[in-house]
N, C-alpha and C positions, 0 to 999 in steps of 0.2 A: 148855691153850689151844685145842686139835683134839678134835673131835667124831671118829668113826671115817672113816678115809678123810682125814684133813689137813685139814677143812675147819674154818673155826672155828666154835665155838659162840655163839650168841645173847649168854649168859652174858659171854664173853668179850671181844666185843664191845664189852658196854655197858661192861665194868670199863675196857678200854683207853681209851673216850671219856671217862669217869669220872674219869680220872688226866691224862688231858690238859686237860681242864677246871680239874682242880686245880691244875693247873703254872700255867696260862695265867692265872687268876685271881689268884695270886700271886704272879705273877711269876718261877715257880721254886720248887720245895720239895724238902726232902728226902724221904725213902725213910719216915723213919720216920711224917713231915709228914703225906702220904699215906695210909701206915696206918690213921694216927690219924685223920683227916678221914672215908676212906671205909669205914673199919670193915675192911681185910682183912685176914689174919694178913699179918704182914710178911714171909714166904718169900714168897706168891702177889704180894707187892705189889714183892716184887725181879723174879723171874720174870717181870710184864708190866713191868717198866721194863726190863729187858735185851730183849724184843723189840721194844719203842717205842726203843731206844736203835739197834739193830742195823738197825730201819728207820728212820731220819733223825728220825721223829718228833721226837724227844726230845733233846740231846747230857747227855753227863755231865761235870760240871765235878765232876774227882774232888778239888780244893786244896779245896774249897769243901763236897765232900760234897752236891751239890745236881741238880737236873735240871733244865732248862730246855726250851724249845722246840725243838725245829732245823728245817733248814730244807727241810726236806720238807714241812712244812705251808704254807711260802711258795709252795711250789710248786702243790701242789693249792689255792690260796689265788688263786694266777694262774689258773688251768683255771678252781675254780668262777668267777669274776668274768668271762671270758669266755663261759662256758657262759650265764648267767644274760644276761651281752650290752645295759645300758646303753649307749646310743650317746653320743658323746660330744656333740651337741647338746645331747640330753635331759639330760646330768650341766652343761651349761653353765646351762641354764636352774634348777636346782635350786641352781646356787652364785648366777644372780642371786636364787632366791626368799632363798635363805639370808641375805642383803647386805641388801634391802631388811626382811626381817625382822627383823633382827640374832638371827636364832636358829636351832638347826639345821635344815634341811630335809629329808625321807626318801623313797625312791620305795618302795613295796611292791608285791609282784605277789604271783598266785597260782604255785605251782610244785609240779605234785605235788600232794600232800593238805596244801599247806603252803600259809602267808601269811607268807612270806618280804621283809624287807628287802633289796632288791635294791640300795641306794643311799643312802648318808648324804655332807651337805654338812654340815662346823661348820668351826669354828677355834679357835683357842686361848681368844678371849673368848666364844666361845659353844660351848663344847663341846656336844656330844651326851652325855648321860648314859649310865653302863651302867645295865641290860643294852642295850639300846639298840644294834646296830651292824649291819655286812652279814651279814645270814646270821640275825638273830632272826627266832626264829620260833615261840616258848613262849606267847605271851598274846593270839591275834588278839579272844579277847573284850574286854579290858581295854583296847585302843589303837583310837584312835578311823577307824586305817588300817585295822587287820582288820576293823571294822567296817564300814568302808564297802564291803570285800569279800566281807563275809560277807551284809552286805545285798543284796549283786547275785547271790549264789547263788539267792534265793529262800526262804521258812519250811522246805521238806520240806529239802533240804539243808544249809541252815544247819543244823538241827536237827541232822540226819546228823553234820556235823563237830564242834557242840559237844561231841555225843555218845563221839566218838573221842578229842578230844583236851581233851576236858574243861572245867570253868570253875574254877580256881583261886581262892583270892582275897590274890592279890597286894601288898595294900594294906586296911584296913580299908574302904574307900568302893567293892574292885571289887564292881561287880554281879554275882553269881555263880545267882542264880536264873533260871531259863527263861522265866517269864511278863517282868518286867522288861524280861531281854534282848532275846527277840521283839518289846516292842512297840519298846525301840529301833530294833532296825535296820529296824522297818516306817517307822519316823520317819524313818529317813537313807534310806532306802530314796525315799522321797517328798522328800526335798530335797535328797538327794547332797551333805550334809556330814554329820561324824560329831565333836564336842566331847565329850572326857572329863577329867574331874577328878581327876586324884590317882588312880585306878584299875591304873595300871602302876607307878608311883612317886609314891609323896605329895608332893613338891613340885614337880609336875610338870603341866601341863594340854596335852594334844596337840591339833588338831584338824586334819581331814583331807576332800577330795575326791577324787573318782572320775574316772579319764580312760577315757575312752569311745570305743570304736571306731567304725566308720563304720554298723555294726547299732544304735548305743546302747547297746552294751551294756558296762558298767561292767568294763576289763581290769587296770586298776592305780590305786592311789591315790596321790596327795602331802600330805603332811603338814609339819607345823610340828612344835615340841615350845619350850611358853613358860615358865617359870618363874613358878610359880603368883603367888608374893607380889609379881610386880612384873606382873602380867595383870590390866587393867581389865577391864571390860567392852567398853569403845570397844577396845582393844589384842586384843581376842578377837574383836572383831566385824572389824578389822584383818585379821587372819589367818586368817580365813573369806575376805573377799575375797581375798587375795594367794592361799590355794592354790585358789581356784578360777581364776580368772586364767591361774596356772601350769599347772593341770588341762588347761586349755582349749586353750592353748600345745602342750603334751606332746601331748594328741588330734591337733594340727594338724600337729606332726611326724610322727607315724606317717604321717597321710595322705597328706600330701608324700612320705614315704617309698616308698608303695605304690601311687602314681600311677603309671600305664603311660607 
């Protein structure tokens, strides 16, 4: 698990996140579950579940043979959501976009080298899809929210971060070529909305605006996410207006906020 000196390794790391994913996705697995899923011999796959176990990560339901979550991740689950720091205005307004929409609504920022979902509104009849939740942050090419953040970085940088974290293709329809992608976001880039189809999830169509600081300059998006086979065209061009609207709203909060 330790590099020399107790620290841990890279390696290590990623297996620990690797198996916590695996739980979390299943809701609980066993030991051998694991194994099998992430390819590791199953000694090294006891060994990281006794110290995700010994750190709350994890608990062991031993009737059951199984791991689950514990509640150490609720915890650093409260910090991140703090850290990240939605005001609760801002989360009011995204549960009325959610209501008028009848679908769920997302706040996304930049954080880090990241384009992080800071914020989901749904409900039972409109869930939010996975992968879809707080803290995604694997596809800003493919969702029409990282797009519209990736449009306010500018071509040299955008470029920069494709580069780092890649273009996947998620779905048979994402766009994964760089001529394509560019001249997208020079598109949203010029209209500060971003519509994608089926590119994060095939039955799925998001579409998303920029909120804008008091420079103009583009610091977070809001988004929809509509279920393709019941999305008109009027029902798209719907939800182009409502997050812009909401966009507008959110800008107007911060402002009020940072007024002297």
């Amino acid at each position: 698990m330790s590099a020399a000196g107790g620290a841990p390794t890279v390696q290590a790391v990623e297996r620990t996140l690797a198996i916590l994913d695996v739980v979390a996705e299943r809701g609980g697995a066993s030991a051998r579950e694991v194994s099998d899923v992430l390819g590791y011999p199953l000694p090294t796959t006891y060994r990281l579940l006794r110290v995700l176990t010994r750190g709350r990560y994890l608990v062991h339901l031993r009737r059951e043979r199984r791991f689950e979550l514990g509640d150490e991740l609720d915890r650093l689950g409260t910090c991140l959501h703090r850290q990240v720091g939605v005001p609760a205005a801002v989360r009011g307004l995204l549960g009325e976009l959610h209501e008028r929409a009848a679908a769920p609504a997302l706040l996304a920022v930049r954080r880090g080298d990241d384009v992080v979902v800071a914020h989901v509104e749904d409900c039972t009849a409109h869930p939010c899809p996975p992968p879809l939740r707080f803290g995604f942050h694997e596809a800003a090419h493919a969702t029409a929210f990282g797009r519209v953040l990736l449009a306010a970085m500018g071509p040299h940088e955008a470029e920069g971060f494709l580069q780092r974290h890649g273009t996947a293709p998620w779905t048979a329809a994402t766009r994964c070529a760089r001529g394509p992608l560019q001249r997208e976001l020079a598109s949203v880039a010029a209209s500060g909305v971003a519509v994608e189809h089926g590119e994060l999830i095939a039955d799925r169509t998001s579409v998303a605006a920029g909120v804008r600081d008091r420079a103009g300059q583009v610091v977070s998006a809001v988004a929809l996410v509509l279920e393709r086979g019941r999305t008109t065209s009027a029902r798209e061009r719907e939800a182009e207006r409502l997050v812009r609207v909401t966009a507008t709203e959110v800008a107007r909060h911060h402002r009020r906020r940072r007024s002297p």
